[in-house]
C-alpha positions as CSV (number, residue, x, y, z in Angstrom):
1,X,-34.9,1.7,-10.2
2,X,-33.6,5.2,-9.9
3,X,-35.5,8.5,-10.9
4,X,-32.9,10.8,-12.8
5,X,-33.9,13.9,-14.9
6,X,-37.3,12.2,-14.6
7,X,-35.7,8.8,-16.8
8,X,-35.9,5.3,-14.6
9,X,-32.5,4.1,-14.6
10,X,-31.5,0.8,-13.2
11,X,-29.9,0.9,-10.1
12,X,-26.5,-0.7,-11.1
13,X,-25.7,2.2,-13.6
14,X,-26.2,4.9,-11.3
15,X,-22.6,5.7,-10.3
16,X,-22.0,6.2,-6.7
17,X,-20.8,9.7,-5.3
18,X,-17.2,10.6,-5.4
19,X,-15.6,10.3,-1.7
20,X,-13.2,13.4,-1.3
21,X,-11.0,14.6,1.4
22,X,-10.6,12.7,4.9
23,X,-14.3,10.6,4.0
24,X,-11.5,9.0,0.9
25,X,-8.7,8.4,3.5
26,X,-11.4,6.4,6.0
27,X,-13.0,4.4,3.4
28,X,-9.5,3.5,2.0
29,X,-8.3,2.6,5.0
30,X,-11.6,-0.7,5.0
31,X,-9.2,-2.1,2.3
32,X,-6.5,-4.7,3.7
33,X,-3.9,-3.5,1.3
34,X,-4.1,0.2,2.7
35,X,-4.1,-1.0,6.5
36,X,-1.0,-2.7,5.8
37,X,0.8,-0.1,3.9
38,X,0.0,2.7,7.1
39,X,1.2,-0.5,9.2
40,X,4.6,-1.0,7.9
41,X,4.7,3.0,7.1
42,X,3.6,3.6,11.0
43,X,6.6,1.5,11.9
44,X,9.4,3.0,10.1
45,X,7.9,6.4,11.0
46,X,8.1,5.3,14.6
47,X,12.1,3.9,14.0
48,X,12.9,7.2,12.8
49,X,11.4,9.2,15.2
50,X,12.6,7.2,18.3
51,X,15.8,5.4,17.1
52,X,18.3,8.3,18.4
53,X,16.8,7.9,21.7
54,X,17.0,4.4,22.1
55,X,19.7,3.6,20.1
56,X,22.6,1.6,22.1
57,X,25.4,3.5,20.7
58,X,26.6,6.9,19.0
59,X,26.4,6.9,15.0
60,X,29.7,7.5,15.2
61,X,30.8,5.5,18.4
62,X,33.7,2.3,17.5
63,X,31.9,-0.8,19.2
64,X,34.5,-3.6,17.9
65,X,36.3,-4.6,15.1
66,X,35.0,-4.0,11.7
67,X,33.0,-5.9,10.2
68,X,31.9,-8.2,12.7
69,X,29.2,-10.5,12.6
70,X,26.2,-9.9,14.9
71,X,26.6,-10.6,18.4
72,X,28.0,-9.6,21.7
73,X,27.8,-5.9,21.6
74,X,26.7,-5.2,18.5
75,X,23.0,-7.0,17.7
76,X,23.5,-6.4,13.9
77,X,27.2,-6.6,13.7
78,X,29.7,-3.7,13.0
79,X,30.4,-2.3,10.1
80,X,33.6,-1.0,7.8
81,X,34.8,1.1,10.6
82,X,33.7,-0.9,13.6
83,X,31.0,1.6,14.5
84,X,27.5,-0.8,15.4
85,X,25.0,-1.3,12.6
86,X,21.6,-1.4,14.9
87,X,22.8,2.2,16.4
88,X,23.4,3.7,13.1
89,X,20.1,2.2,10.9
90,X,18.0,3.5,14.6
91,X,20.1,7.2,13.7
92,X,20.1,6.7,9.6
93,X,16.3,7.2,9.0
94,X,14.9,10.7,9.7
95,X,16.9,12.7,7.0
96,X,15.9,10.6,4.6
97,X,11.8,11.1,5.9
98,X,12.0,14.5,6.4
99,X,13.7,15.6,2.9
100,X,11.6,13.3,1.1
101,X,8.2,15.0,2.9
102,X,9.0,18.4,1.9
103,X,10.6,17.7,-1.2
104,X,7.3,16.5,-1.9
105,X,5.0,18.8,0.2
106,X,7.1,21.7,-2.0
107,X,6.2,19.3,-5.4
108,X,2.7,18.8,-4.7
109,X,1.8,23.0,-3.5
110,X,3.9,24.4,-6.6
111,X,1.9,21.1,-9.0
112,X,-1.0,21.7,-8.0
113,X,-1.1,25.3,-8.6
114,X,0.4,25.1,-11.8
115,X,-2.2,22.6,-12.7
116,X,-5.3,24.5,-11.4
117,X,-3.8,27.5,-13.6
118,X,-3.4,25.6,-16.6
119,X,-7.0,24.1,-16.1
120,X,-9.2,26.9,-15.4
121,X,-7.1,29.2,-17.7
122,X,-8.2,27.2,-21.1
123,X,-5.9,29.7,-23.1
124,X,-2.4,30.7,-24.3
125,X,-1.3,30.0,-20.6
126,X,-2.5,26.9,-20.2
127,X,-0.6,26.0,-23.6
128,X,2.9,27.6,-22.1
129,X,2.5,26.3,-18.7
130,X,2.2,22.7,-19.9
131,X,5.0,22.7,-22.5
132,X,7.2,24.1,-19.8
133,X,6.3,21.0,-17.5
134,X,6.5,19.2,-20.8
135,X,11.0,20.3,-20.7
136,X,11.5,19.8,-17.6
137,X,9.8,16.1,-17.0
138,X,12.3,15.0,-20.8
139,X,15.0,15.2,-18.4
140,X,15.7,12.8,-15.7
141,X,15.1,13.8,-11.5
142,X,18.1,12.2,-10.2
143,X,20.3,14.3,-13.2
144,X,18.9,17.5,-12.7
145,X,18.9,16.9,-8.9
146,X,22.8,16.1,-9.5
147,X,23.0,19.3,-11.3
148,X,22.0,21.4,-9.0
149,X,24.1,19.9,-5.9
150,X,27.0,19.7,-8.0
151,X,26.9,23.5,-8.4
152,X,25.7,24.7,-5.3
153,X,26.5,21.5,-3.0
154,X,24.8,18.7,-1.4
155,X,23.3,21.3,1.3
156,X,19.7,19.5,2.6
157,X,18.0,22.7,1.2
158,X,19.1,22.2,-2.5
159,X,18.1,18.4,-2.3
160,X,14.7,19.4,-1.4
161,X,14.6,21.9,-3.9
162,X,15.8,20.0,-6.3
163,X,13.5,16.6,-6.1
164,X,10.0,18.9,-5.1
165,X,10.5,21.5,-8.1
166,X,11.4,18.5,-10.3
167,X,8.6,16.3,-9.3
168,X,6.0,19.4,-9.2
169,X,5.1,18.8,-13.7
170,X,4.5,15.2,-12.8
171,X,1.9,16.5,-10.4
172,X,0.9,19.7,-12.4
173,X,-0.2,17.0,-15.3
174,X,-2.7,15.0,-13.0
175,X,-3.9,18.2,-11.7
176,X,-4.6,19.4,-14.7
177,X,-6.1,16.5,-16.1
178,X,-8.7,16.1,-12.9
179,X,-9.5,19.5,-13.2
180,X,-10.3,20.1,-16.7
181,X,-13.7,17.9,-16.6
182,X,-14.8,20.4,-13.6
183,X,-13.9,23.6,-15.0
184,X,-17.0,23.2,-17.4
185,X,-19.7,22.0,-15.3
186,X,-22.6,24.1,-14.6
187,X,-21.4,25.4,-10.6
188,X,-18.0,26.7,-12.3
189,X,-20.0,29.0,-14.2
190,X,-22.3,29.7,-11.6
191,X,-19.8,31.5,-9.8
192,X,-17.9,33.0,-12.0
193,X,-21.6,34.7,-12.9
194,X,-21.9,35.6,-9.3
195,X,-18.4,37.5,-9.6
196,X,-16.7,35.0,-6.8
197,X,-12.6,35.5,-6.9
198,X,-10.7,33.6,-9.0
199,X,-8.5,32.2,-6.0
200,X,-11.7,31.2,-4.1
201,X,-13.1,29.3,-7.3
202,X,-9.7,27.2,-7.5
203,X,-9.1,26.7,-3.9
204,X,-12.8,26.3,-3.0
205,X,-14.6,25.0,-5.9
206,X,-12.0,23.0,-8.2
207,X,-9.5,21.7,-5.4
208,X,-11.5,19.7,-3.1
209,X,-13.2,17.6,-6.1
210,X,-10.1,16.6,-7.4
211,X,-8.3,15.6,-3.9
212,X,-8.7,12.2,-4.9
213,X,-6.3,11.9,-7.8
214,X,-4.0,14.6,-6.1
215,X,-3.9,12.2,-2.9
216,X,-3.0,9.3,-5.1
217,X,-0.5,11.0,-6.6
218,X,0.7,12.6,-3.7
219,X,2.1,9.3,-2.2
220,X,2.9,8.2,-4.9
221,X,5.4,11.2,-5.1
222,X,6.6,10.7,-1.5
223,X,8.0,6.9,-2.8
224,X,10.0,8.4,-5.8
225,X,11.0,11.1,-3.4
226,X,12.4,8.5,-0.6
227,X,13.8,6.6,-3.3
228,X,15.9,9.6,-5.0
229,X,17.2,11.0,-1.9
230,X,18.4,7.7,-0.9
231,X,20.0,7.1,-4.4
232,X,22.1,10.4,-3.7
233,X,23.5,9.4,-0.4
234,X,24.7,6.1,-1.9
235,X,26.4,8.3,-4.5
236,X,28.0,9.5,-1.7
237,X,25.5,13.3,-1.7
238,X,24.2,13.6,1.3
239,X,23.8,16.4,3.2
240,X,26.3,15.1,6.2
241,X,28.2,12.4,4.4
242,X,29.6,11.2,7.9
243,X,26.9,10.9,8.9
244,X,24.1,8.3,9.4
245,X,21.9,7.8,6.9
246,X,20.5,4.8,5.5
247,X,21.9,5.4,1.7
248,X,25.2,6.2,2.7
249,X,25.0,2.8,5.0
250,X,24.6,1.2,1.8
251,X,27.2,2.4,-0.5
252,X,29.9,2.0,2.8
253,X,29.3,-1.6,3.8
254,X,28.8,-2.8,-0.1
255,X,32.0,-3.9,-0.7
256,X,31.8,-6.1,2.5
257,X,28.5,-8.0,1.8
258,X,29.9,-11.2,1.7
259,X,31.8,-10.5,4.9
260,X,29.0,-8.6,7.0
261,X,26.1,-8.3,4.5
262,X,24.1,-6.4,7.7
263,X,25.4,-3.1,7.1
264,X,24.3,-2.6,4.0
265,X,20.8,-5.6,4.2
266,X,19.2,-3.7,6.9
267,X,18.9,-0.4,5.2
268,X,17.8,-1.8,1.9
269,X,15.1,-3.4,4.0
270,X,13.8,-0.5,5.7
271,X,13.7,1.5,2.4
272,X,12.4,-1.4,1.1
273,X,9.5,-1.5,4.0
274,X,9.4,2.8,3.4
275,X,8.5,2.6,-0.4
276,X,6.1,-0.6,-0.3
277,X,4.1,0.5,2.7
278,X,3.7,4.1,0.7
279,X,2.6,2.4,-2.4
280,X,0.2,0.2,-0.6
281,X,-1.5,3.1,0.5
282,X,-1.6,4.9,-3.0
283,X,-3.2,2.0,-4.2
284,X,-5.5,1.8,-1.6
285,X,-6.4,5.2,-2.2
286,X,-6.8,4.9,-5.6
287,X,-8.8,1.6,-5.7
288,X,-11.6,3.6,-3.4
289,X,-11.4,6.9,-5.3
290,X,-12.4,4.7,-8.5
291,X,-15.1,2.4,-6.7
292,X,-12.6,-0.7,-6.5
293,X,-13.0,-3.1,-4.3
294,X,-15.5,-0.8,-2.2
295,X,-18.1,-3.7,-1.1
296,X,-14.9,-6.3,-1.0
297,X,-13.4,-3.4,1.8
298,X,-16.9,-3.1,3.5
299,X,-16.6,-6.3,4.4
């Protein structure tokens, strides 16, 4: 039994504490699902960082004739213009990571404090700032994101801009909705009594007791982001469309699939790996944040 406001509860309904911050990331990480998702993650990660360096060829480089099956020089075959598939998937992989991280680094700063805003203002603002999340999440990502390359160009800068100010109201609304529960309790008031800042209250008080949701979402984010930018290389907006990059593999070596099917399989599969390892880990994440699994992961 349990002694709370002087009441004997039983134990199993006193609700555990909430695990914030790095202590949710360690705990999540007891959970199978989470170690694979960093696993496979930590290895495409790793392709993209080091692929240029050890990759056999150029991106560019002719190895053979196009379209050849794997073997000989080229481990995974050549593709439409002869250039090696292994050399160009090893090249194809770290625009694709870095636009997606700051597209949604740049979502999930200009979400959350949107979010926090809308929360802790509980007036008129709160009201506008939500219905003008509310317009721009009725229209689709990839259109607006084609919108705005097709006026100013498929520049790397736009694309980020594009996917992180388009994804920010999808984080803005799960801000707001983990915050709104700690706006009224008793230390909000405490310091807004004691005359403490209104920046310090939402970046000292309100944001690290709703990291849990935002960290969920956050990766969450990242795996629509990945997925986007790769749908606009395949449409053939990329930022160097001659250029390796795992989308535009794709939407080159299609029309040959039944010829070389490598050119276009092996990028598929390591956006594939990308996106499930990043889910894995949101759901890992989110399982601990809600008490989930917690004794299973213990284990």
């Amino acid at each position: 039994m349990s002694q709370v406001a002087g009441v004997a509860i039983p134990d199993a309904e006193v609700a555990p504490p909430p695990v914030r911050g790095a202590g949710l990331l360690r705990r999540s990480l007891r959970l199978w699902r989470t170690r694979i998702g960093v696993a496979l993650v930590g290895i495409i990660v790793l392709v993209a960082i080091v692929g240029p360096y050890i990759a056999p060829y150029g991106p560019s480089t002719p190895v053979g004739v196009p379209n050849s099956n794997p073997g000989g020089k080229a481990v995974l075959g050549t593709d439409y213009l002869g250039q090696d598939v292994l050399s160009r998937l090893l090249y194809g992989g770290r625009s694709i990571l870095v636009m997606a991280v700051l597209a949604t680094a740049l979502g999930l700063v200009a979400g959350t404090a949107i979010g926090l805003a809308a929360a802790y203002s509980r007036n008129a603002l709160d009201d506008t700032l939500m219905r003008g999340m509310d317009v721009i999440m009725a229209l689709p990502q990839i259109m607006l994101a084609l919108v705005a390359v097709a006026i100013i160009g498929p520049h790397a800068w736009v694309i980020v801009a594009a996917i992180g100010l388009t994804t920010a109201p999808r984080i803005a609304r799960v801000t707001r909705g983990a915050a709104q529960p700690v706006v009224e309790r008793d230390f909000i008031a405490c310091s807004e009594a004691m005359g403490v800042p209104r920046w310090r209250i939402l970046s000292g008080e309100l944001l690290p007791n709703i990291l849990g949701p935002l960290m969920v979402e956050a990766s969450l984010r990242l795996t629509y982001s990945i997925a986007l930018i790769a749908s606009l290389a395949f449409l053939g907006l990329a930022p160097d469309p001659n250029g390796a990059n795992w989308g535009t593999m794709i939407n080159e070596n299609q029309t040959v699939l039944p010829v070389q099917p490598w050119g276009a399989v092996a990028p598929i599969i390591a956006i594939a790996l990308l996106t499930l390892g990043t889910g894995l880990i949101g759901d890992g994440i989110a399982r601990t944040a809600a008490g989930i699994d917690r004794a299973r992961g213990e284990e």
